[in-house]
C-alpha positions in Angstrom: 0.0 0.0 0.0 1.6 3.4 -0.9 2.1 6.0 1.7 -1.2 7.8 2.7 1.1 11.0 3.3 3.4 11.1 0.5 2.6 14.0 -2.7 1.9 11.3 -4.9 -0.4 8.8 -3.4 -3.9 9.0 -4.3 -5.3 9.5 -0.6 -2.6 11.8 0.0 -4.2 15.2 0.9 -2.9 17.3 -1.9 -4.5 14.6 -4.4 -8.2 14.9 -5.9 -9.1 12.6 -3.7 -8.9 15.0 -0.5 -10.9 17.9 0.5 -11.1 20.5 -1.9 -11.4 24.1 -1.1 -14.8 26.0 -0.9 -15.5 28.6 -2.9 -17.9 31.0 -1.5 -21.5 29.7 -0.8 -20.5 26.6 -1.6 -20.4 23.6 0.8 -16.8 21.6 1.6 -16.6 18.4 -0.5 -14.2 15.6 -1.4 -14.5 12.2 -2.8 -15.2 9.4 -1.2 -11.9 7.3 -0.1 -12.0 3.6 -0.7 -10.0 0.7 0.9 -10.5 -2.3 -0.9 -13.3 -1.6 -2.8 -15.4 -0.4 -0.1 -15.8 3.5 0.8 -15.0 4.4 4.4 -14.5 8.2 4.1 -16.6 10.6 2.5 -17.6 14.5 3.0 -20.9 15.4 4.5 -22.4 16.9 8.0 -22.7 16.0 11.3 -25.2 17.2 14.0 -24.3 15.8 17.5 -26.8 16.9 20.9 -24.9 16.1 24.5 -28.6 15.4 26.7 -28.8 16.8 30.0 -29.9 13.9 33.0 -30.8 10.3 32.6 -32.3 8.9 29.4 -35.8 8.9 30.8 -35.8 12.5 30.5 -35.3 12.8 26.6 -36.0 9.3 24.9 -39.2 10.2 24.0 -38.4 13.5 22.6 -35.6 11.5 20.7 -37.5 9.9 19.5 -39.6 12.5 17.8 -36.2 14.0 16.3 -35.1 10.9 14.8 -38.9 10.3 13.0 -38.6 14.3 11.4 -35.0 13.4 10.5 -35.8 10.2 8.6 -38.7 12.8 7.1 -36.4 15.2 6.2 -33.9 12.9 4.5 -36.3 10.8 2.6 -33.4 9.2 0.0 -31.9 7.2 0.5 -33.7 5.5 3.3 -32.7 4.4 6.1 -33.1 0.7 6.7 -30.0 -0.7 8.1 -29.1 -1.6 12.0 -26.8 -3.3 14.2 -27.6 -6.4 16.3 -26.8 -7.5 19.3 -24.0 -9.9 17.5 -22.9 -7.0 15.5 -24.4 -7.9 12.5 -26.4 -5.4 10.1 -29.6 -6.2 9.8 -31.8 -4.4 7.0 -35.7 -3.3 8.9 -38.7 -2.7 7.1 -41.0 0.1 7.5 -43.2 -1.2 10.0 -40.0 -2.4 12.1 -38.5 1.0 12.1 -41.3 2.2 13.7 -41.8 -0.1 16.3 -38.4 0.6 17.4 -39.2 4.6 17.6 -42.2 3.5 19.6 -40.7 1.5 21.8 -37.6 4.0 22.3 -40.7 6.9 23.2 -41.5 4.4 26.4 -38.8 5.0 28.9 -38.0 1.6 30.6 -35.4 0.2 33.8 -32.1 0.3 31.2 -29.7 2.2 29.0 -31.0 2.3 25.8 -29.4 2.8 22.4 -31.0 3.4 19.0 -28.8 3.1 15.6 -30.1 3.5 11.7 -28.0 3.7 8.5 -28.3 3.5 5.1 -25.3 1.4 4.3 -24.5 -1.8 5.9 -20.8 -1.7 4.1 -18.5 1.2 5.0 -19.3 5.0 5.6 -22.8 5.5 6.0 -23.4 9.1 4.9 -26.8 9.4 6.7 -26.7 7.7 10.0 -28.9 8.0 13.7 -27.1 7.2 16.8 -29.3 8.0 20.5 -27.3 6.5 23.4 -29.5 7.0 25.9 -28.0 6.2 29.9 -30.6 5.3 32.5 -30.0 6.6 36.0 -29.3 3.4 37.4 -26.4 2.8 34.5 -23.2 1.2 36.4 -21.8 3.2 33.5 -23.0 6.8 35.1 -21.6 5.4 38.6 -18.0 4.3 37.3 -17.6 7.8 34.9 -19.0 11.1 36.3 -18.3 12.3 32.6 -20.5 9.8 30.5 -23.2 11.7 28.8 -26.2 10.6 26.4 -26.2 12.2 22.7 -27.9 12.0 19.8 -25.9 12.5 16.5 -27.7 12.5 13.0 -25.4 13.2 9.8 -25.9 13.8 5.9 -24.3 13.9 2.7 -23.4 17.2 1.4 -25.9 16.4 -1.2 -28.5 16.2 1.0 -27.7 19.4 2.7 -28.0 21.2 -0.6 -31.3 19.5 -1.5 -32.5 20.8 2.1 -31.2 24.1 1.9 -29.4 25.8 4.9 -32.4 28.0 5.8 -34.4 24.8 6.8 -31.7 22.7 7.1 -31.0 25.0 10.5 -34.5 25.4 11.5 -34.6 21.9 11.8 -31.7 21.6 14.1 -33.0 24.2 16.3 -36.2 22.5 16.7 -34.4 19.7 18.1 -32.0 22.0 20.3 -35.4 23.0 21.8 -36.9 20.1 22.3 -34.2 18.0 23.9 -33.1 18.6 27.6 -29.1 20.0 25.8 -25.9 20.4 27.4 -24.2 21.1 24.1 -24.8 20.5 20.5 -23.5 21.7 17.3 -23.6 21.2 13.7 -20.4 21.4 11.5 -19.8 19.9 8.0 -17.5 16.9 8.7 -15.6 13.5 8.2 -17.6 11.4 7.9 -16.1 8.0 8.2 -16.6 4.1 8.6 -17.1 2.5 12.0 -15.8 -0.9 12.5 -13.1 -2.2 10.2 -13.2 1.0 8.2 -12.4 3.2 10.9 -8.4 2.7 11.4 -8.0 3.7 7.2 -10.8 6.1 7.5 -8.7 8.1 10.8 -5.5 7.8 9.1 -6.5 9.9 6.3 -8.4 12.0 9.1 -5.4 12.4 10.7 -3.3 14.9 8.1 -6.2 16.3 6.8 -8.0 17.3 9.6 -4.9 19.8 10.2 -4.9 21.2 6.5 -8.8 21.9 6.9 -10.2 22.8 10.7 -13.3 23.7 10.1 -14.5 19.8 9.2 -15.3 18.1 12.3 -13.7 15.1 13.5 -16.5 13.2 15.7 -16.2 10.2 17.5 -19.3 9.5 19.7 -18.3 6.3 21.3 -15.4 8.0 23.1 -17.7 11.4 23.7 -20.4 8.9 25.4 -18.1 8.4 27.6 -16.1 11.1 28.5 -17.8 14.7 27.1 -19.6 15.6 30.7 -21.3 19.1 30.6 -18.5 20.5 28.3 -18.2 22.6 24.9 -16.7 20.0 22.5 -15.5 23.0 20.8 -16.5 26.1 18.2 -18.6 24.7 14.7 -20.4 26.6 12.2 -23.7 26.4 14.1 -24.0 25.8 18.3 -25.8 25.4 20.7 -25.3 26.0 24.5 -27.7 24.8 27.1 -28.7 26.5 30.0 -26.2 24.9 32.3 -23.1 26.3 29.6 -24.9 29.6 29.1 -24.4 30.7 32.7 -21.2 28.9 33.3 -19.9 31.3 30.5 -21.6 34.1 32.4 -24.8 34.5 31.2 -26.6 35.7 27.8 -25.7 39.5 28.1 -22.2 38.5 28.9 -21.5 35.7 26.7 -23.1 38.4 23.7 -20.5 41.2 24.6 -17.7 39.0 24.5 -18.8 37.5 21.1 -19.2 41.3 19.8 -15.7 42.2 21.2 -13.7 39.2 20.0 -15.8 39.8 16.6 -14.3 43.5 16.5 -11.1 42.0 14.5 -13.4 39.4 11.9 -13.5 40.7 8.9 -17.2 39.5 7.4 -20.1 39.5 10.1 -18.6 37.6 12.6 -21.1 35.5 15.1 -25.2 35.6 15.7 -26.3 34.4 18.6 -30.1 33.9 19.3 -32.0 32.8 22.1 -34.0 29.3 21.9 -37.2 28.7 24.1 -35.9 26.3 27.4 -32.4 29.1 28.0 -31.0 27.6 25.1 -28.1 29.6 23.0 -27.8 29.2 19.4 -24.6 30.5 17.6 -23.8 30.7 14.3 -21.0 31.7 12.4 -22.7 34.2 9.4 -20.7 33.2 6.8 -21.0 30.5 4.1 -19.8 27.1 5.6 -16.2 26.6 4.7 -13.4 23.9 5.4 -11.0 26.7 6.3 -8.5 25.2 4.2 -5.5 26.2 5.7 -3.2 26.0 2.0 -5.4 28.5 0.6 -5.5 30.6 3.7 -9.5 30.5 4.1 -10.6 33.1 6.8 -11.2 31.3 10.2 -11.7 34.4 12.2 -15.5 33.9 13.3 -14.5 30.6 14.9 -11.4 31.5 16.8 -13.7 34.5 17.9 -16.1 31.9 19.0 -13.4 29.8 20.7 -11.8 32.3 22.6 -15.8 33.0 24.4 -16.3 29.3 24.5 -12.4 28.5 26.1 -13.4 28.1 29.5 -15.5 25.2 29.4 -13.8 23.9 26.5 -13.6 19.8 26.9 -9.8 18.3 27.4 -9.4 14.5 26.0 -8.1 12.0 28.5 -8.7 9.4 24.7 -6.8 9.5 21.1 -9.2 9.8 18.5 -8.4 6.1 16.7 -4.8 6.3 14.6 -3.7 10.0 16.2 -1.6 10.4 19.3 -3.2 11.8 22.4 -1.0 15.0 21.5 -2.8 15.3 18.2 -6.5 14.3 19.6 -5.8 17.4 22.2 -4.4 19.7 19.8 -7.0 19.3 17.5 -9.7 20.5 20.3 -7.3 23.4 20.7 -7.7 24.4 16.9 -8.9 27.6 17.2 -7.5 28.6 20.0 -4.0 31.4 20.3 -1.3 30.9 23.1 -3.4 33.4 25.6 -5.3 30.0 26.3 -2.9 27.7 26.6 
């Protein structure tokens, strides 16, 4: 196999098959990578919620998320799961629903909930809800494990949607979820399983040429996120909890506004949700922030300088980077003041 790193190898990330740059109004793409014959990278959008409290506090409303998202997508569908062996297992309509019906009826245990719409490598839409119960041993062994619910997208998709909605729809579920933290960022989206290790070690040197795609890995976040800011994305969202951590509305506003002083464009909106929740959203057109052709990444280092002190530290690599890396690539956005 040639060297993922080197000029000339076709996964290297000056080749055609990384990233390309964004030109304005235009969402970050890149081609799908493949490792023997099956695709386990591709570009797209992730959305990830961090829940506030046990999973009998927001399975039901999960549930109503994850039946709008599958309405929202429509194609492809959704159809594919995991068993209990690890196996995927295709559903049929009547299936799927049972299983958002029964996830709507809080019961005695954790519960999880996963959808896909490819059983073989990267799945470009995919549902994760990892809800803990209360009486989790989980919960009791790490003071930092936290429910979520992630939903992604192609690029494609996102287009079809349209960012107006496509926003709207994410800040309906910001309000109707009990949040900690969410945000939604174009992204890597890459394979779990078998695919991951080829899938992080392309992540791995590109994620430091382009920033602004996020690198998301909600099996080690279940564990470990707690009630912190996993960092500054195009659009986020701070619960009530963050949102006076950070010093309330009125203050976190002021410093967004002064830290925005030195960003050329329109810097950062915030706007308030029903339930104290904080939306913020960078104003300008979704980039990669392709570092080699010097794409402006002011609005977010504004952002991560407001968001620094409740920004989340990793005690976990992402898969194929040193913990160095994983931590550094938290730290993106943010100067030496920081440090």
């Amino acid at each position: 196999m040639s060297d993922p790193n080197s000029p000339n190898s076709p996964n290297s990330p000056n080749s055609s098959a990384s990233p390309s740059g964004s030109p304005a109004g235009e969402l970050p793409r890149y081609q799908v990578d493949v490792e023997a014959g099956v695709p386990v990278l591709r570009d797209g959008w992730t959305a990830v919620f961090y829940l506030s409290g046990p999973s009998e506090r927001h399975q039901a409303g999960a549930a109503r998320c994850i039946a709008e998202y599958l309405r929202l997508v429509r194609e492809p569908a959704l159809r594919w799961t995991i068993d209990e062996e690890g196996d995927a297992v295709e559903l049929e309509d009547g299936e799927i629903e049972s299983r958002l019906d029964d996830l709507a009826q809080p019961g005695e245990d954790s519960v999880g909930f996963r959808l896909m719409d490819n059983p073989e490598g990267v799945s470009a839409h995919r549902v994760r809800y990892i809800g803990l119960h209360a009486d989790d041993p989980i919960a009791a062994m790490r003071p930092d494990a936290v429910s979520l619910l992630q939903l992604t997208y192609a690029t494609e998709t996102v287009e079809r949607i349209g960012l107006e909605r496509f926003v709207r729809f994410h800040d309906a579920v910001a309000e109707t979820l009990p949040l900690s933290f969410g945000y939604v960022s174009p992204a890597f989206l890459a394979a779990t399983g078998a695919g991951e290790p080829p899938a992080f070690e392309r992540i791995r040197g590109w994620s430091r040429r382009f920033p602004c795609l996020d690198v998301s890995h909600v099996s080690i976040d279940t564990l470990t996120l707690g009630d912190r800011v996993r960092g500054a994305y195009w659009l986020s969202y701070l619960g009530p909890a963050n949102v006076e951590a950070l010093g309330g509305e009125a203050t976190l506003r002021a410093a967004l506004a002064a830290e925005c002083l030195h960003v050329a464009g329109q810097g950062v909106g915030a706007r308030a949700l029903p339930g104290g929740v904080l939306a913020l959203q960078v104003q300008a057109a979704p980039i990669a922030g392709d570092v080699n052709r010097r794409e402006d990444v002011g609005a977010y280092r504004a952002l991560a300088a407001c968001l620094a002190p409740r920004l989340y530290e990793p005690e976990i690599a992402f898969p194929e980077f040193e913990l160095e890396e994983t931590q550094a690539w938290f730290r993106r956005f943010l100067g030496d003041k920081h440090a």
